[in-house]
C-alpha positions, 0 to 999 in steps of 0.5 A: 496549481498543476496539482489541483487540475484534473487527472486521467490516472488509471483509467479514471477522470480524477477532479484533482491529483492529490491522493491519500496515501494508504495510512494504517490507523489500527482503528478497526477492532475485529477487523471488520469496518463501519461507520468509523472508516465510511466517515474517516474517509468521507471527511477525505473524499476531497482528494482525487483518489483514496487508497484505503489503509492496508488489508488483510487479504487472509488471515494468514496475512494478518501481522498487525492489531486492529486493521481491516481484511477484505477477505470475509463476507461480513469484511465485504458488507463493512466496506460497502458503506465507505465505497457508497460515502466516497463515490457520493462525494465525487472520489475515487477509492481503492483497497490496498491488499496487505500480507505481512508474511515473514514479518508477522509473529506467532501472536497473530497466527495461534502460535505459529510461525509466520512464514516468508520466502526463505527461513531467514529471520528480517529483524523488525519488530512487530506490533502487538496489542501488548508491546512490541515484539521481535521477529522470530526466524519464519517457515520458508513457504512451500509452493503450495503455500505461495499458490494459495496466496496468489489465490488469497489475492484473487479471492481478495480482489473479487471481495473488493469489487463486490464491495464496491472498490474501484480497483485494487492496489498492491502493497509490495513495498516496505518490509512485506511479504511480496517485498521479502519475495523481491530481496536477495537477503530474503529470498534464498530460494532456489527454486523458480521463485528464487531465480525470478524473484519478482515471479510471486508479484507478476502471479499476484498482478495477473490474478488480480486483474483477472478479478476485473478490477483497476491495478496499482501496485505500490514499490518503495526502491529507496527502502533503508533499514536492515536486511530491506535497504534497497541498494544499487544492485537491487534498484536496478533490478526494481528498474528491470521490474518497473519497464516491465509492468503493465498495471493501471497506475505506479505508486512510488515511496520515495526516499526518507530524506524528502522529495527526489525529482530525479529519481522519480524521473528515472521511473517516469522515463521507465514506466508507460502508465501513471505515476503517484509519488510520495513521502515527504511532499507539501503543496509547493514540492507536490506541484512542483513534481506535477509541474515538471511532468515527472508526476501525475498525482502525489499521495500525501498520509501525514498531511491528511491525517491532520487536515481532513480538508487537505484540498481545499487548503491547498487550493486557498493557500491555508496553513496546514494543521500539523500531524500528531505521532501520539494519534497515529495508530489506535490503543492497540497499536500503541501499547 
């Protein structure tokens, strides 16, 4: 199988091209990891590479329960052990760095406003420990304020070196904060983080590669839902984006719908560096994108939350265990 031969992907000889894909668990109550995280990943240290679950890179960044920072020294210390269990077993790991920014609530912030872009309420909803809850309309963030996140990142991504990371991805896709920076219903602003758009991005890349470690960075321009869906007009920004980058490896959340060969393909064509798809693959369509060229790797989350040993399935050809929703996420999570 293409998908099982070994990979150079972002600088790094990979055994394998199968990925576990960054999977929030909300199973670290306080925000510290231990020996829960340093055995959860052990067990999936068959796939090639591991991308952690996402992270706080501040407190200020934090927007959901129980999930892990890399922003403090004790965070530092807690990681140490899942780095050391996964580089024993032959894998690779990454930390994905996290900020929810407008799309947080005042639960998480001592009943302050969170604060994004611009002032203009995203819609969603938020988890909470007790009960999901709305958005609330956020502070539109000062440049000050944006500085110190570029700073937070770099701080972050100097913490994830010293605990052992093989490098650092960076989560702008979804509803979060540098994704808001990147949408034009979002970002209102006017100023130069609004006349470019991805500027908040490309400052974050740059302070993170100055920490010394690898670079990924996650996209998801198939986005649906809200004020965040992804239309043409804006894909085609996230085209001008993707040429541009120069990062270790492209991360890329495909559409809901399944597997899309062909708009993977058109990122291929774009981006210079390493490719990872994902949302929605099994074995035979993940070696089949491998097969094609269109990939280098495919990450796979629901799949690996169910079977530890996904690898080894896929390389004997055995049924697949199939993933619970009621066990996604931990009891806060779920109230």
């Amino acid at each position: 199988m293409s998908l099982l031969t070994p990979a150079d992907l972002g600088g790094w000889r990979l055994p394998n091209r199968v990925v576990l894909a960054p999977t929030t668990r909300a199973r670290v109550p306080g925000g510290v990891p231990g020996e829960p995280q340093a055995a959860y990943y052990a067990q999936r240290a068959g796939a090639g590479l591991i991308v952690t679950e996402g992270t706080w890179v501040s407190e200020r960044a934090i927007g959901f329960p129980d999930v892990p920072g890399v922003y403090a020294e004790d965070q530092v210390a807690g990681w140490r052990p899942v780095t050391d269990a996964v580089h024993a077993l032959g894998a690779r790991i990454v930390v994905q760095l996290w900020h929810t920014g407008a799309v947080s609530h005042p639960y998480f912030l001592g009943g302050a406003r969170p604060a994004g872009p611009s002032a203009v309420n995203p819609g969603e909803s938020v988890h909470t420990a007790s009960g999901r809850r709305p958005t609330v309309t956020p502070r539109e963030m000062s440049v000050a304020e944006i500085r110190a996140v570029v700073e937070d990142y770099g701080a972050a991504a100097e913490n994830a070196r010293r605990a052992g990371f093989d490098g650092v991805e960076v989560a702008a896709n979804g509803v979060y904060l540098l994704a808001q920076f990147l949408h034009p219903r979002l970002n209102r602003r006017t100023d130069a983080y609004g006349r470019c758009r991805r500027k908040l991005l490309l400052e974050v890349i740059d302070v993170v590669s100055a920490a010394g470690t690898a670079v990924g960075v996650r996209l998801s321009p198939w986005w649906t839902g809200g004020l965040f869906t992804v239309d043409e007009s804006l894909r085609a920004e996230y085209d001008e984006l993707v040429a541009g980058l120069d990062v270790a490896y492209l991360h890329l959340r495909g559409p809901d719908a399944g597997p899309d060969l062909g708009g993977f393909a058109r990122y291929r064509r774009l981006f210079g560096g390493s490719l990872i798809v994902n949302n929605g693959f099994d074995r035979e369509s993940g070696n089949a994108v491998v097969e094609a060229g269109i990939a280098d790797a495919v990450s796979f989350s629901r799949h690996f939350v169910a079977n530890p040993d996904l690898v080894t399935r896929f390389a004997l050809g055995l049924p697949l265990e199939t993933a619970d929703p009621a066990t996604y996420y931990g009891v806060a999570a779920m109230s």
